[in-house]
PyMOL CGO cylinders between C-alpha atoms (Angstrom):
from pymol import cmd
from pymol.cgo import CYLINDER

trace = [
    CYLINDER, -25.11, 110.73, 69.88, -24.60, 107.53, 71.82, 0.3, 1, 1, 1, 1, 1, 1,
    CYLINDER, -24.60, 107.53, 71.82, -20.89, 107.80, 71.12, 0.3, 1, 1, 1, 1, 1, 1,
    CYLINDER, -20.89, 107.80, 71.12, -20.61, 111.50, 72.54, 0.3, 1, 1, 1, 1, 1, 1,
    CYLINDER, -20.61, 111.50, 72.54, -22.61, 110.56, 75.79, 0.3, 1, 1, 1, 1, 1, 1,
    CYLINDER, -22.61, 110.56, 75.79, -26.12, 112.34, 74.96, 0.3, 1, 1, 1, 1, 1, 1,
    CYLINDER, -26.12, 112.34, 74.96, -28.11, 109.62, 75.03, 0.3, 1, 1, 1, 1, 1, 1,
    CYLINDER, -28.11, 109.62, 75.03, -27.15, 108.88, 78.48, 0.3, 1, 1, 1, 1, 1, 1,
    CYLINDER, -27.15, 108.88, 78.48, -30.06, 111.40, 79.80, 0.3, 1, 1, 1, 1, 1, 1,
    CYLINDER, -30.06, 111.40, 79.80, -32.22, 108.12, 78.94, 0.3, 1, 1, 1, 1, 1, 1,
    CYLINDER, -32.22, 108.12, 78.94, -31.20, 106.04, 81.97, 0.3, 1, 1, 1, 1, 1, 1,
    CYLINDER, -31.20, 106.04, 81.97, -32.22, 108.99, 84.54, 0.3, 1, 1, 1, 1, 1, 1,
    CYLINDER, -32.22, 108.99, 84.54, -35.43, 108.05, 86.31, 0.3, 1, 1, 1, 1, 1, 1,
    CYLINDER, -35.43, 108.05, 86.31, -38.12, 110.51, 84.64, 0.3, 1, 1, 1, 1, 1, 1,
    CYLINDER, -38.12, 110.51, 84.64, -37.63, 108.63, 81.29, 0.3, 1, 1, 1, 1, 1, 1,
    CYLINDER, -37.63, 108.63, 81.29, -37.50, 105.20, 82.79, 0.3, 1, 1, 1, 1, 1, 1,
    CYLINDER, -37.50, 105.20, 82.79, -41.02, 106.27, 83.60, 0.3, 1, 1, 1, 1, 1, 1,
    CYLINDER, -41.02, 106.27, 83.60, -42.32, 105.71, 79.87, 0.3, 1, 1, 1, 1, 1, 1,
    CYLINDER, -42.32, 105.71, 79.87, -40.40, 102.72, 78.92, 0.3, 1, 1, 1, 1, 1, 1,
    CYLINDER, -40.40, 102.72, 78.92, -42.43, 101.51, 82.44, 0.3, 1, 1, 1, 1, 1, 1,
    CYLINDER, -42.43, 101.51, 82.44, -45.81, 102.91, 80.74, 0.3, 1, 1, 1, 1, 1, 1,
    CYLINDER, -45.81, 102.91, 80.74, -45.03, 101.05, 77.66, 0.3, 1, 1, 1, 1, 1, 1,
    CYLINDER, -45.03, 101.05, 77.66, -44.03, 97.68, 79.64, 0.3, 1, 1, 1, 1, 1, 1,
    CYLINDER, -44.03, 97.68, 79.64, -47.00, 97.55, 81.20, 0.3, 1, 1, 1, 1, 1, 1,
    CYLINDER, -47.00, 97.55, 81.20, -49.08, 98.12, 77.36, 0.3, 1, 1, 1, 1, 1, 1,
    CYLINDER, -49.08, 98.12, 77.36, -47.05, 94.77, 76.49, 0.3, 1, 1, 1, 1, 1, 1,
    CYLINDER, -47.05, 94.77, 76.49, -48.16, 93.19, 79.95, 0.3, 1, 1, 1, 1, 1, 1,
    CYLINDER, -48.16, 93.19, 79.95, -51.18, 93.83, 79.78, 0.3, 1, 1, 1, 1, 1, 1,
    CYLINDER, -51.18, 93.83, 79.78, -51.84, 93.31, 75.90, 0.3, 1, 1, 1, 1, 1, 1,
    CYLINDER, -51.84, 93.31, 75.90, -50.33, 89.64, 76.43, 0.3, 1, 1, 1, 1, 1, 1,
    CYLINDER, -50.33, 89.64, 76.43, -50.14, 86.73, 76.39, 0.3, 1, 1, 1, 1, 1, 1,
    CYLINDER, -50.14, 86.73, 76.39, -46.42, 86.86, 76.48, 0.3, 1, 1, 1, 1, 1, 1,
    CYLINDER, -46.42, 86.86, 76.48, -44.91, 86.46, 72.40, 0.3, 1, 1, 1, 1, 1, 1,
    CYLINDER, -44.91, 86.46, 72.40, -42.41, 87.19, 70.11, 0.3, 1, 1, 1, 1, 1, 1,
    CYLINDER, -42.41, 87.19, 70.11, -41.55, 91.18, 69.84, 0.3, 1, 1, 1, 1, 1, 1,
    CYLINDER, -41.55, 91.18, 69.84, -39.94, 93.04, 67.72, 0.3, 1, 1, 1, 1, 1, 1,
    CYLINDER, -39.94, 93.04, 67.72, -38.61, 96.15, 69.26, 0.3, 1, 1, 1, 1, 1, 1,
    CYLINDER, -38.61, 96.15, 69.26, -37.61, 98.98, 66.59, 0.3, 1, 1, 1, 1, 1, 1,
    CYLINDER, -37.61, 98.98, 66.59, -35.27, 102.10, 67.87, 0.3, 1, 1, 1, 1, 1, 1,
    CYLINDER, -35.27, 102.10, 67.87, -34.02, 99.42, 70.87, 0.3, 1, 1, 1, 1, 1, 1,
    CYLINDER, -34.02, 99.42, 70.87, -30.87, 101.93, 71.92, 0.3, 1, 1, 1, 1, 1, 1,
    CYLINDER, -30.87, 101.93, 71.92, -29.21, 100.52, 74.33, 0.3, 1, 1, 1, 1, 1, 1,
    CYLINDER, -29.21, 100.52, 74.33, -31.94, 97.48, 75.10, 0.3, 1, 1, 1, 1, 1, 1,
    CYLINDER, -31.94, 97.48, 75.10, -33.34, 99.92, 78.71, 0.3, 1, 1, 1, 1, 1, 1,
    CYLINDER, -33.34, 99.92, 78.71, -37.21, 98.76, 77.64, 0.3, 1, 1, 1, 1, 1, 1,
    CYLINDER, -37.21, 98.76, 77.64, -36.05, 94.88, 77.34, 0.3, 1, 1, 1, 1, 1, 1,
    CYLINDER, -36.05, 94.88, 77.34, -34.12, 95.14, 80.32, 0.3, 1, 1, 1, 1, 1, 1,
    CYLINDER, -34.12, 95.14, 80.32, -36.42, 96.56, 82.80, 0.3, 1, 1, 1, 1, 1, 1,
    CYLINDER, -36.42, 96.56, 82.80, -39.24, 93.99, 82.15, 0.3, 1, 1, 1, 1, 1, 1,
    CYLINDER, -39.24, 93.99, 82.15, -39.53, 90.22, 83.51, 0.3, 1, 1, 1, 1, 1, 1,
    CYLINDER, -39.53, 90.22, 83.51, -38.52, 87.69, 81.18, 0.3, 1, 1, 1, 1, 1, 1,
    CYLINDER, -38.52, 87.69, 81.18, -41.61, 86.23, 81.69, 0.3, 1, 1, 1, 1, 1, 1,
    CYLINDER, -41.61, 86.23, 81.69, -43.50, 89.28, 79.55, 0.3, 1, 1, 1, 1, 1, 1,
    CYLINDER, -43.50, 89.28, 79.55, -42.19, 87.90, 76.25, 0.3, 1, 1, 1, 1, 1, 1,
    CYLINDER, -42.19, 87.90, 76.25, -40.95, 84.73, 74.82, 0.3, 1, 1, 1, 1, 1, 1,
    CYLINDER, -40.95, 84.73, 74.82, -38.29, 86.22, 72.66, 0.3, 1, 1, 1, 1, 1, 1,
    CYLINDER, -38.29, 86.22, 72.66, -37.63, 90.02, 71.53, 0.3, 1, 1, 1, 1, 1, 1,
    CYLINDER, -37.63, 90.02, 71.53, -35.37, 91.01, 68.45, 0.3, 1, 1, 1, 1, 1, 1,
    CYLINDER, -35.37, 91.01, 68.45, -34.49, 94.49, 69.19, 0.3, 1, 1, 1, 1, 1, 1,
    CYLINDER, -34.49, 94.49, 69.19, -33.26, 96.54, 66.46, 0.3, 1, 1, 1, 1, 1, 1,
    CYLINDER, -33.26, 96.54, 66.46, -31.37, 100.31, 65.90, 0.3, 1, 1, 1, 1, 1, 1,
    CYLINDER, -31.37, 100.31, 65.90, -29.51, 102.08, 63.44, 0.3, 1, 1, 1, 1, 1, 1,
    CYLINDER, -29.51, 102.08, 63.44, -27.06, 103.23, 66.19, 0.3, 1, 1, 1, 1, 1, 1,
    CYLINDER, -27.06, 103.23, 66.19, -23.43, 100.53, 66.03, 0.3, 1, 1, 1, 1, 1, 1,
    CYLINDER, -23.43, 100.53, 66.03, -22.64, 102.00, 69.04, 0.3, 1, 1, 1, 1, 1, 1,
    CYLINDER, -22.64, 102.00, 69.04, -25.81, 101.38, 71.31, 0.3, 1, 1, 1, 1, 1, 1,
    CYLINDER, -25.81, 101.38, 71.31, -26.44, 97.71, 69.32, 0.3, 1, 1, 1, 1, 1, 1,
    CYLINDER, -26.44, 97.71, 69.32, -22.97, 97.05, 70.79, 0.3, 1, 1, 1, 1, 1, 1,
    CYLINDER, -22.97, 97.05, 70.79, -23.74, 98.03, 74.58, 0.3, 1, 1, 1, 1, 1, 1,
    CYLINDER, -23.74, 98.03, 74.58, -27.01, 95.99, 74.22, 0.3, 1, 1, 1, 1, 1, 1,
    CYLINDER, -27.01, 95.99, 74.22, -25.37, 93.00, 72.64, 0.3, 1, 1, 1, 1, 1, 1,
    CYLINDER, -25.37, 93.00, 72.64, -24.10, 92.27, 76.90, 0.3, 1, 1, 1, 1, 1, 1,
    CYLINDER, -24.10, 92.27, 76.90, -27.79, 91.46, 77.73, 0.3, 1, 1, 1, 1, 1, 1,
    CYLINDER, -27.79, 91.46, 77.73, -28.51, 88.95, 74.84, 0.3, 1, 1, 1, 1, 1, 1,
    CYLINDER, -28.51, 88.95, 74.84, -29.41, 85.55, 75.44, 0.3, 1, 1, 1, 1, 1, 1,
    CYLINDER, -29.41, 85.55, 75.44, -31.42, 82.46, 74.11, 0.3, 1, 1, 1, 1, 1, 1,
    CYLINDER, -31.42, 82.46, 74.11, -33.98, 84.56, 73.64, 0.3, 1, 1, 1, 1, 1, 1,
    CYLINDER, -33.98, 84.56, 73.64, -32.75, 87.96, 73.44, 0.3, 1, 1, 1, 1, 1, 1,
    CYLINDER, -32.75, 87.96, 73.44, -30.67, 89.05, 70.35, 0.3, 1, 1, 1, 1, 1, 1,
    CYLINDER, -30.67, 89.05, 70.35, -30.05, 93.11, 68.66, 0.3, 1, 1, 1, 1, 1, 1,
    CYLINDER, -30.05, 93.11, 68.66, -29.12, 94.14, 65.57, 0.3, 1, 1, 1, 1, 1, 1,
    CYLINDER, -29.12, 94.14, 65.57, -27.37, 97.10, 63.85, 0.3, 1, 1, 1, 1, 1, 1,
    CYLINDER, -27.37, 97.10, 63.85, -30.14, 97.96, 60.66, 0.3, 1, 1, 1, 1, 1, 1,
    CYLINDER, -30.14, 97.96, 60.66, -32.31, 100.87, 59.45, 0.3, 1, 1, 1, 1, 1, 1,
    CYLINDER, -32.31, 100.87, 59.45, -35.45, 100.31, 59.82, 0.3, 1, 1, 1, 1, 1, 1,
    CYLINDER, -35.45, 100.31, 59.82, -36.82, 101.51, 56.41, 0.3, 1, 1, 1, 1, 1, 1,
    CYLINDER, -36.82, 101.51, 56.41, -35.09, 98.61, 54.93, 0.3, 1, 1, 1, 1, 1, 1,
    CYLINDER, -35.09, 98.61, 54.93, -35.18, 96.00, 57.66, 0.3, 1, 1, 1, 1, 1, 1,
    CYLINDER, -35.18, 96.00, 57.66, -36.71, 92.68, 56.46, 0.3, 1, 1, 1, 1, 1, 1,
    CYLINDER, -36.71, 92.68, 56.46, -36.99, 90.02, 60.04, 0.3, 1, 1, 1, 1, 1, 1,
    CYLINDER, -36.99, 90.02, 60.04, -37.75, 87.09, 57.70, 0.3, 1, 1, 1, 1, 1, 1,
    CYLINDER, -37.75, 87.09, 57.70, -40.33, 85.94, 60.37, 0.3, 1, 1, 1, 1, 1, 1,
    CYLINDER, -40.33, 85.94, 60.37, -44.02, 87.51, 62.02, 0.3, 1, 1, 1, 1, 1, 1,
    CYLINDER, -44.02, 87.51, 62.02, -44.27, 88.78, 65.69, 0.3, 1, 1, 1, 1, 1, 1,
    CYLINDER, -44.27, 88.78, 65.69, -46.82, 89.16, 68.06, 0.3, 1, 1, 1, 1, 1, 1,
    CYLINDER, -46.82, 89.16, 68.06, -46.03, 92.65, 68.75, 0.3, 1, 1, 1, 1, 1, 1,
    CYLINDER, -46.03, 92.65, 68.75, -43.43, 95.17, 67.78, 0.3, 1, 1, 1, 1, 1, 1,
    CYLINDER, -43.43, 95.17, 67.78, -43.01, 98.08, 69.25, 0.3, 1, 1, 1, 1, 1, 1,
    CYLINDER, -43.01, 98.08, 69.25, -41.65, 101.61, 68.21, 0.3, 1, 1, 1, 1, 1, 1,
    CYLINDER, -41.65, 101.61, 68.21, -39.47, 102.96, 71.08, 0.3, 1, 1, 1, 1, 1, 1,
    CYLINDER, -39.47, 102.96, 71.08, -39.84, 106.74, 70.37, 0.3, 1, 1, 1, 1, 1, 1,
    CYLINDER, -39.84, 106.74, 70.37, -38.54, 106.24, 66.64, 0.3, 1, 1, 1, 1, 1, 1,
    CYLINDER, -38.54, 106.24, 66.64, -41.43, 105.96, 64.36, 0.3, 1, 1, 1, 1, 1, 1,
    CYLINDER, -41.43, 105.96, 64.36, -41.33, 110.15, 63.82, 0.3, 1, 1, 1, 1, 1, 1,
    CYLINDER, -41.33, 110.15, 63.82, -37.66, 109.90, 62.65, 0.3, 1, 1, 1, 1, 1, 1,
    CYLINDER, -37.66, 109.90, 62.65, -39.33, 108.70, 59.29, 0.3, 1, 1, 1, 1, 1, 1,
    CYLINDER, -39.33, 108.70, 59.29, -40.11, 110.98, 56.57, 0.3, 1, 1, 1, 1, 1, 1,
    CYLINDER, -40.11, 110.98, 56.57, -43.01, 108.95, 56.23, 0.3, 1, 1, 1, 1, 1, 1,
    CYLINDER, -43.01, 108.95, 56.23, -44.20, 107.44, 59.36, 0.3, 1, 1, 1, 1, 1, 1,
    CYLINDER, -44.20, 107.44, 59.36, -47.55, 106.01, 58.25, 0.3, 1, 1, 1, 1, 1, 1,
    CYLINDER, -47.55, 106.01, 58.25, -45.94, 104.73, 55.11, 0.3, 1, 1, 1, 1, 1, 1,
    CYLINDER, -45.94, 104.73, 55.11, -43.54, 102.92, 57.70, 0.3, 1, 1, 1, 1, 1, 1,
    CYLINDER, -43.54, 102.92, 57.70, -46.63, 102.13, 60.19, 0.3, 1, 1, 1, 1, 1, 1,
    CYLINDER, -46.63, 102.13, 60.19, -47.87, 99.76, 57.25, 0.3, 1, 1, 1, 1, 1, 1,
    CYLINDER, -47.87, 99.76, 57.25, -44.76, 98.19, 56.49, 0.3, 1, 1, 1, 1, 1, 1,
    CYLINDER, -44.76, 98.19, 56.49, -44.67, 96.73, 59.60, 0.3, 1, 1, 1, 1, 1, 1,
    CYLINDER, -44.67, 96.73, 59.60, -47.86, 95.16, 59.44, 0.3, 1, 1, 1, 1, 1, 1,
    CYLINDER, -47.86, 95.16, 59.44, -46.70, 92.62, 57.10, 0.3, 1, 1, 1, 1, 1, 1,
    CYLINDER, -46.70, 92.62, 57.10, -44.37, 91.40, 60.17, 0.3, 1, 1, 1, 1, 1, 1,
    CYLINDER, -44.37, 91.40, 60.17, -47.37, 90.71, 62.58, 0.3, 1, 1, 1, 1, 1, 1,
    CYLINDER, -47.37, 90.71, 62.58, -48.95, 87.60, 63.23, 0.3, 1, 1, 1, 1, 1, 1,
    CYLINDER, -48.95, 87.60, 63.23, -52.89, 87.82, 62.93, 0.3, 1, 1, 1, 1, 1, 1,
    CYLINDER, -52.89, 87.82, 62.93, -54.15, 88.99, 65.77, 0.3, 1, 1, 1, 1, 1, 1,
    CYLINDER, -54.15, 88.99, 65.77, -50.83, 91.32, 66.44, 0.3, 1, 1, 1, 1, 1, 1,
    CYLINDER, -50.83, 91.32, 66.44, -50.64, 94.31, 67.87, 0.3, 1, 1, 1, 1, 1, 1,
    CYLINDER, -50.64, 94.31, 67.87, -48.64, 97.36, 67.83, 0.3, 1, 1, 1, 1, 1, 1,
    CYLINDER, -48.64, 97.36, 67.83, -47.32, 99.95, 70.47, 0.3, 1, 1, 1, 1, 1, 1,
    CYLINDER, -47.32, 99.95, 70.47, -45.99, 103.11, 69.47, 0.3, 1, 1, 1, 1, 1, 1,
    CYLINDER, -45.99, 103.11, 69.47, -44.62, 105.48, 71.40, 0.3, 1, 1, 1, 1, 1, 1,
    CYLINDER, -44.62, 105.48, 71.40, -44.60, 109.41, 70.80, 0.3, 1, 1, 1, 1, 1, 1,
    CYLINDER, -44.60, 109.41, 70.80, -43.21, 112.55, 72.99, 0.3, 1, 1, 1, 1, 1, 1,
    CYLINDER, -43.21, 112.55, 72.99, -45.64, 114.76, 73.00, 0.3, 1, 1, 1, 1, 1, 1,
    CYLINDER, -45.64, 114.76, 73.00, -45.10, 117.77, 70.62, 0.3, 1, 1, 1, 1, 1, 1,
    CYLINDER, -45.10, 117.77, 70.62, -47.28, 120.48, 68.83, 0.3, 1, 1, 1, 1, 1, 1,
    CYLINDER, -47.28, 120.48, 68.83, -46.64, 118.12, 65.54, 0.3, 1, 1, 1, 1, 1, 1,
    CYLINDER, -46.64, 118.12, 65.54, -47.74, 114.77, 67.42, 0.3, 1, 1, 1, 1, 1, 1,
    CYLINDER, -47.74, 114.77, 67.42, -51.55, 114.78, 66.90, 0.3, 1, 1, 1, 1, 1, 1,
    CYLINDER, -51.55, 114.78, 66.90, -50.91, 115.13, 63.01, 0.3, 1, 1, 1, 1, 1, 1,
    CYLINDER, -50.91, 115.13, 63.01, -48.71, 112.51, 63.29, 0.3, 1, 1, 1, 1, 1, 1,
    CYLINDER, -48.71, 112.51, 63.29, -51.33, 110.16, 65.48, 0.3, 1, 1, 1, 1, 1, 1,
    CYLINDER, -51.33, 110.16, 65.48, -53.87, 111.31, 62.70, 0.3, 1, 1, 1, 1, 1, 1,
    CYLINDER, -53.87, 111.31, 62.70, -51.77, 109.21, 60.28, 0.3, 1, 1, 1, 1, 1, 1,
    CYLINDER, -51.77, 109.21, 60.28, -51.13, 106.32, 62.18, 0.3, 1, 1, 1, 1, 1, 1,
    CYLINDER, -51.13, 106.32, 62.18, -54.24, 106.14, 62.60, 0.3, 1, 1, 1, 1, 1, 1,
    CYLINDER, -54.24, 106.14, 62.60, -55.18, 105.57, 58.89, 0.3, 1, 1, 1, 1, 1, 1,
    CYLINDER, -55.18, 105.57, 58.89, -53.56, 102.55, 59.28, 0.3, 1, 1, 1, 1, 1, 1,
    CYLINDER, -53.56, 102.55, 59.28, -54.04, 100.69, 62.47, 0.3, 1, 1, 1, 1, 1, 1,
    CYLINDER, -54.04, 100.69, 62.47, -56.43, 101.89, 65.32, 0.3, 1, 1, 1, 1, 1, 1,
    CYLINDER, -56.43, 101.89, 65.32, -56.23, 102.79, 69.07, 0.3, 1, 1, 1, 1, 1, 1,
    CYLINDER, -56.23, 102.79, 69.07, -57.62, 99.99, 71.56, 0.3, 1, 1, 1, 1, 1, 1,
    CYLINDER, -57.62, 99.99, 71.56, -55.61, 101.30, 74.74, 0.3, 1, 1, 1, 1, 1, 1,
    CYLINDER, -55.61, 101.30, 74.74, -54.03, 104.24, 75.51, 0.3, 1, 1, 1, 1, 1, 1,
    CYLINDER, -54.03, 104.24, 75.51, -51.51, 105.59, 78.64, 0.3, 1, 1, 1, 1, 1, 1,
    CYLINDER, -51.51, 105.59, 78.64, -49.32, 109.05, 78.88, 0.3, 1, 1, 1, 1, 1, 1,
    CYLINDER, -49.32, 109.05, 78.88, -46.90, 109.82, 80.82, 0.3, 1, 1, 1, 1, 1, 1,
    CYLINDER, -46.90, 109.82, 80.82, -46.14, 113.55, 82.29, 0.3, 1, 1, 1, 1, 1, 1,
    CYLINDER, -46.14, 113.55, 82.29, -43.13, 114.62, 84.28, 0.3, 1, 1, 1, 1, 1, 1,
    CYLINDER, -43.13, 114.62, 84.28, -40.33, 117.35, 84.66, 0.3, 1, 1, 1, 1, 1, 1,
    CYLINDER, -40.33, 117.35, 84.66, -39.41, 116.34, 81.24, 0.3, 1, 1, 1, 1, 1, 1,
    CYLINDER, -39.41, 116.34, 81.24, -42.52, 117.02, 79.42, 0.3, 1, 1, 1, 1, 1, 1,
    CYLINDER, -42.52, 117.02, 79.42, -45.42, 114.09, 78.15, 0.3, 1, 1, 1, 1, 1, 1,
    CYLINDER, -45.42, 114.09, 78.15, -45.02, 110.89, 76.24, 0.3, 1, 1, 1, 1, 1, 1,
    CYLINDER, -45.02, 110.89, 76.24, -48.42, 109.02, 74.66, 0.3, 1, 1, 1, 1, 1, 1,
    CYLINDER, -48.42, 109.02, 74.66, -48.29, 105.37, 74.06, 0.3, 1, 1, 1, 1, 1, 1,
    CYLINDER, -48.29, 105.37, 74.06, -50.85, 103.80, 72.21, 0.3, 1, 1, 1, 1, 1, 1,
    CYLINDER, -50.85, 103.80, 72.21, -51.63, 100.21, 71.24, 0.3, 1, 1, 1, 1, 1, 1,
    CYLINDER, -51.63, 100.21, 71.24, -52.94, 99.74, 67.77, 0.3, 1, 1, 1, 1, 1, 1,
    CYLINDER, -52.94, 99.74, 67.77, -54.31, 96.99, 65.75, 0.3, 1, 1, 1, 1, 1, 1,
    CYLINDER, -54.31, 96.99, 65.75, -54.07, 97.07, 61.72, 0.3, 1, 1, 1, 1, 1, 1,
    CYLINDER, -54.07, 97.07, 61.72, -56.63, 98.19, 59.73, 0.3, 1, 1, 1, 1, 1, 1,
    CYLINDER, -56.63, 98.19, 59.73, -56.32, 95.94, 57.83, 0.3, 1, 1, 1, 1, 1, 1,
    CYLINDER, -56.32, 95.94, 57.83, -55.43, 91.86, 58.01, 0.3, 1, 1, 1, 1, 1, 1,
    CYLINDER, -55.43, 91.86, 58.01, -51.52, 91.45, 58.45, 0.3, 1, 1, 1, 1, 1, 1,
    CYLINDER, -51.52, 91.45, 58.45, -52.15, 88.63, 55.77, 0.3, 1, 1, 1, 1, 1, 1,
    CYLINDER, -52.15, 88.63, 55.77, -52.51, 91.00, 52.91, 0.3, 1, 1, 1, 1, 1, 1,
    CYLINDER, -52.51, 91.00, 52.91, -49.89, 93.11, 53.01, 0.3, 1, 1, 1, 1, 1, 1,
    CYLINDER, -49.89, 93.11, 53.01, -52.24, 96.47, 52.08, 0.3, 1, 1, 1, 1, 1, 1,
    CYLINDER, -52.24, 96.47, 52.08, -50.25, 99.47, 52.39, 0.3, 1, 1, 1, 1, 1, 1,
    CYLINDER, -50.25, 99.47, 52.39, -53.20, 102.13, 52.38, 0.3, 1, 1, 1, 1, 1, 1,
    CYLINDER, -53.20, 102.13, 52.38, -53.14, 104.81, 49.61, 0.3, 1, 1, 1, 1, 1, 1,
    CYLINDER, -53.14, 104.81, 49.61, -51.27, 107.96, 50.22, 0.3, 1, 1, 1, 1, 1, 1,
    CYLINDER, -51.27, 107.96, 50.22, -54.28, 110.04, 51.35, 0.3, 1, 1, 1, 1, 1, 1,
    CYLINDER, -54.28, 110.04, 51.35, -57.12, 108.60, 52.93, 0.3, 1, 1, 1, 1, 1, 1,
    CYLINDER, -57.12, 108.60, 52.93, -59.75, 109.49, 55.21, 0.3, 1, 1, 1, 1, 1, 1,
    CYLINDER, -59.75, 109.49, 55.21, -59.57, 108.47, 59.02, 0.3, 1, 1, 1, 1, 1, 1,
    CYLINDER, -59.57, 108.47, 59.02, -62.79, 109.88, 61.60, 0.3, 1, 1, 1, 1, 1, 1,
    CYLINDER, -62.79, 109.88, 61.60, -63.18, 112.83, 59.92, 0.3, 1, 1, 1, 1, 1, 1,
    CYLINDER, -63.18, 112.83, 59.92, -59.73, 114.06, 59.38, 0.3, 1, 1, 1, 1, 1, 1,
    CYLINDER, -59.73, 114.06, 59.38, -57.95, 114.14, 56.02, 0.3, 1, 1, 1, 1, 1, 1,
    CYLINDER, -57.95, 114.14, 56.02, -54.71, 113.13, 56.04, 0.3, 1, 1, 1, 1, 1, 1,
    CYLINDER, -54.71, 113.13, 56.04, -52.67, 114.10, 53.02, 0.3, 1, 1, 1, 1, 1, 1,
    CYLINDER, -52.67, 114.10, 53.02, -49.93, 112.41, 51.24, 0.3, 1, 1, 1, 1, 1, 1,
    CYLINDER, -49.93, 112.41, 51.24, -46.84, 113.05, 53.54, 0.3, 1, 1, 1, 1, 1, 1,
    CYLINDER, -46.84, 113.05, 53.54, -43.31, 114.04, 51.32, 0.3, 1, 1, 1, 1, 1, 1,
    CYLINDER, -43.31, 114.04, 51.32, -39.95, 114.73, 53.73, 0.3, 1, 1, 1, 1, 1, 1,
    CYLINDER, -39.95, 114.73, 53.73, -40.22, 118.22, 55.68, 0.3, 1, 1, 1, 1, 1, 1,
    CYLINDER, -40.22, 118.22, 55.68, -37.30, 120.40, 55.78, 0.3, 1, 1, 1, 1, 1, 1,
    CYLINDER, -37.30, 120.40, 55.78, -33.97, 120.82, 54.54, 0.3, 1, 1, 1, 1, 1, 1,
    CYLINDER, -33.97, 120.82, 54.54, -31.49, 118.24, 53.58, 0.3, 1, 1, 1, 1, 1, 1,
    CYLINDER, -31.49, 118.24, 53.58, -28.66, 117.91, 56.28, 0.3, 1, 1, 1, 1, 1, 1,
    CYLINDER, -28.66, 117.91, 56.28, -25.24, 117.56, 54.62, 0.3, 1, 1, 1, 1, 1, 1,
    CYLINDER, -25.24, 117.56, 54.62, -23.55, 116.27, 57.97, 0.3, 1, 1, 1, 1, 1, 1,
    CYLINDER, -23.55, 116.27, 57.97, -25.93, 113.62, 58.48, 0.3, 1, 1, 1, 1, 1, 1,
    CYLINDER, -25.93, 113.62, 58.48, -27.28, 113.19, 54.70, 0.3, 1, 1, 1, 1, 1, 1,
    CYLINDER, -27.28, 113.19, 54.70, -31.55, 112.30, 55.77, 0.3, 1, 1, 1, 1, 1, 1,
    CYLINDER, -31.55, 112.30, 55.77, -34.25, 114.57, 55.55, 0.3, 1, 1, 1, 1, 1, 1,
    CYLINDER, -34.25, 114.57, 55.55, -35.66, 116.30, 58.77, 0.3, 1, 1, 1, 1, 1, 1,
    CYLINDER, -35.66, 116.30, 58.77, -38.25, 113.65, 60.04, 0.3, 1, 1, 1, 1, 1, 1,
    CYLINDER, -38.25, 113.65, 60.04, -41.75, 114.82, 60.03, 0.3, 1, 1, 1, 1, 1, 1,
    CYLINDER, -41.75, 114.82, 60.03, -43.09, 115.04, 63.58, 0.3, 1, 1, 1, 1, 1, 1,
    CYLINDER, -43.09, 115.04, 63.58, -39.22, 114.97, 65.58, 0.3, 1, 1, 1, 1, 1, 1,
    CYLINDER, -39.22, 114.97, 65.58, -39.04, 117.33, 68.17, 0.3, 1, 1, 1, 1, 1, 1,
    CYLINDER, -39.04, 117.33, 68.17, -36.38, 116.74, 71.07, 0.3, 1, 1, 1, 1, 1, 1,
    CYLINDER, -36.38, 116.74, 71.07, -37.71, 117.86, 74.68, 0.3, 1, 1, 1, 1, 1, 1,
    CYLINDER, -37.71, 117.86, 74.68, -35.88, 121.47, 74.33, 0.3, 1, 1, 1, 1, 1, 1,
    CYLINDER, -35.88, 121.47, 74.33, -38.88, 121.40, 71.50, 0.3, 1, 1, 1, 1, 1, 1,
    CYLINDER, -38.88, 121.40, 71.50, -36.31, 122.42, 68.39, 0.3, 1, 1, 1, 1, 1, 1,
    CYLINDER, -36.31, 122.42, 68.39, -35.27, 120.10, 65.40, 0.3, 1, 1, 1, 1, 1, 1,
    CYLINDER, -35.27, 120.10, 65.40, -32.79, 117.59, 65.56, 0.3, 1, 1, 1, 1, 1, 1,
]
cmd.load_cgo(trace, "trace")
């Protein structure tokens, strides 16, 4: 998609509106740390903040193509890599990592949610970014299971609405808890969460379980 151009709709001003919204969670949520920015594309959330809102970011995306645009605004402190981020291992603990509208391209996104605690210092948080879809609240349901809301900001435009939440692990980074497959959270039951839909034989994954794109159809 980044080779054939499509991915180019995300420089137009409407989306640079929630990569703002989400820069301003990481502001605000300081002091400035180490990040860890999963589904980076072509590094637009890095690049439109100061440098002063982090002291380094590791961005990371499964896409060569957009890795090797963003590889022209590394630095010192700066630096992208080409991985999958069921499988990615950072060797190191952040301060915050962030999911740039990519957590729902897991089959299992709480499953994923709670991997990623293991990577946060104590005290870390989490933002996560979602467009809003008739599947999202499901899929906030079972985030939530696993780290809670302390701030909250959407964004609404031509294009349609994106929530971005900052959450803090249920439980301590320290012990590495992945939560069992169905648990309880305010109320709400959320069952254990297989892959939805059929497999794809031109791109080989399962349909991810809450991916809609803003025409609101399956990827």
């Amino acid at each position: 998609m980044y080779a054939t151009g499509r991915w180019e709709k995300l420089k137009i001003p409407a989306e640079r509106a929630r990569f703002n919204t989400t820069g301003r969670l990481l502001v605000k949520h300081g002091p400035p740390g180490q990040v860890l920015e999963i589904g980076c594309g072509e590094a637009l959330l890095q690049r439109q903040l100061e440098p002063a809102a982090y002291l380094s970011w590791v961005g990371i995306d499964i896409s060569e193509v957009a890795i090797h645009r963003a590889q022209e605004f590394t630095t010192d402190r700066v630096r992208y890599h080409v991985a999958d981020m069921e499988r990615f291992d950072p060797g190191t603990r952040f301060d915050c990592i962030i999911f740039t509208e990519s957590i729902y391209y897991s089959a299992d996104s709480r499953r994923l949610l709670a991997r990623y605690v293991r990577f946060l210092k104590p005290g870390g948080r989490i933002i996560v970014s979602i467009f809003r879809t008739k599947r999202s609240p499901r899929l906030w349901t079972g985030l939530h299971a696993v780290a809670a809301p302390i701030d909250r900001l959407a964004t609404s435009n031509e294009l349609g609405s994106w929530d971005c939440e900052v959450l803090v692990p249920r439980e301590s980074p320290a012990t590495g808890r992945i939560p069992p497959a169905g648990t309880r959270n305010d109320g709400h039951w959320v069952a254990a969460q297989g892959p939805h839909g059929l497999s794809s034989s031109w791109l080989d994954f399962w349909i991810p379980e809450g991916y809609e794109d803003k025409q609101g159809f399956h990827l």
